[in-house]
C-alpha positions in Angstrom: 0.0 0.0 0.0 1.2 3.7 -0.9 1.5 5.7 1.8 -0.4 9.2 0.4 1.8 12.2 1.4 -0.2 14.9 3.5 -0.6 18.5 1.8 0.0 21.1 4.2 -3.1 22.9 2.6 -6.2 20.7 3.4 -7.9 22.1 0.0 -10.8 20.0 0.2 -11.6 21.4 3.6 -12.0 24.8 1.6 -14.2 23.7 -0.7 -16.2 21.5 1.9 -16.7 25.3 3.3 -14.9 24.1 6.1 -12.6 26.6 6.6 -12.4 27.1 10.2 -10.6 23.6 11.1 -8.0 22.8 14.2 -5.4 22.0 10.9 -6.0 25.4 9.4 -5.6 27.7 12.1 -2.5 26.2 13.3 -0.8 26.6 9.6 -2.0 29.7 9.5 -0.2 30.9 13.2 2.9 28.9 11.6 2.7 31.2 8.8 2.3 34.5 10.5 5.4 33.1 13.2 7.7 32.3 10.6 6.9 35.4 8.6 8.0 37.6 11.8 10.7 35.2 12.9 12.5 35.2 9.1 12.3 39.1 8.8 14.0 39.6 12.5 16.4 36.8 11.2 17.4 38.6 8.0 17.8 42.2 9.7 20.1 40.3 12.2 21.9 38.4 9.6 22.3 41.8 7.5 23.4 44.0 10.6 26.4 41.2 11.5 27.2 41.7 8.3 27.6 45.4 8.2 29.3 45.5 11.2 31.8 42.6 10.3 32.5 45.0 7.0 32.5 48.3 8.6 36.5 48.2 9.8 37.4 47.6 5.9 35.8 51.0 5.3 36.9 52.9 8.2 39.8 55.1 6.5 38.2 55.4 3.0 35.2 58.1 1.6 33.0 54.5 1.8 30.5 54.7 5.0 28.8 51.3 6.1 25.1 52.6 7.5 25.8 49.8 10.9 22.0 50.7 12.4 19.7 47.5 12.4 18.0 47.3 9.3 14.2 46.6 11.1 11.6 46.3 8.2 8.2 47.4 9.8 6.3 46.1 6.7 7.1 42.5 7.1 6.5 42.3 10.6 3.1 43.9 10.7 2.3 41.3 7.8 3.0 38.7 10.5 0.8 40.5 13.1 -1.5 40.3 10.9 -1.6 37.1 10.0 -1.4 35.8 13.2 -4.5 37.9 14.1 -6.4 36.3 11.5 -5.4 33.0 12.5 -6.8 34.1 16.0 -10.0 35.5 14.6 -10.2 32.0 12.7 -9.5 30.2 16.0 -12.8 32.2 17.6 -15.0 31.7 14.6 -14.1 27.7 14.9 -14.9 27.9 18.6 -18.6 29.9 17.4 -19.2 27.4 14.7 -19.0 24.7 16.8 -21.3 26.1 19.2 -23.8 27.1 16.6 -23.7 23.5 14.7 -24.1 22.2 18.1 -27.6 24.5 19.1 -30.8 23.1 18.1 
């Protein structure tokens, strides 16, 4: 027997309008996590670097800019995306209630 390999998208669960599942939400926190965690992990990575390359500069015209590079824009994606995957994570908890009232 072949062993089917699991999509990290349940697709049928969207069409099924079945959006609100357990599997769902908790891709969708990963998602707005990772999003936040990679862009603090590239300004990091890209402020070593300046700094490691800043002493080769220091007596010519050149000027390495050694601030943190901290990009707003990617972050507040991630906020956001986690806050949907919170405002799914309430609307699973009402739909449950709702399919469960007579």
């Amino acid at each position: 027997r072949r062993r089917q390999q699991q999509e990290p998208i349940d697709w049928k669960s969207i069409r099924n309008d079945d959006v609100f599942r357990k599997s769902n939400i908790a891709l969708t926190r990963a998602i707005g996590i990772l999003l936040i965690a990679a862009s603090l992990l590239f300004s990091l990575m890209s402020w070593l670097e300046a700094r490691a390359a800043a002493p080769y500069f220091a007596g010519s015209p050149y000027a390495i800019n050694t601030a943190f590079p901290f990009n707003f824009g990617e972050i507040i994606m991630g906020v956001l995306i986690f806050i949907i995957a919170e405002i799914f994570s309430i609307s699973s908890t009402l739909s449950e209630e709702q399919k469960l009232t007579i």
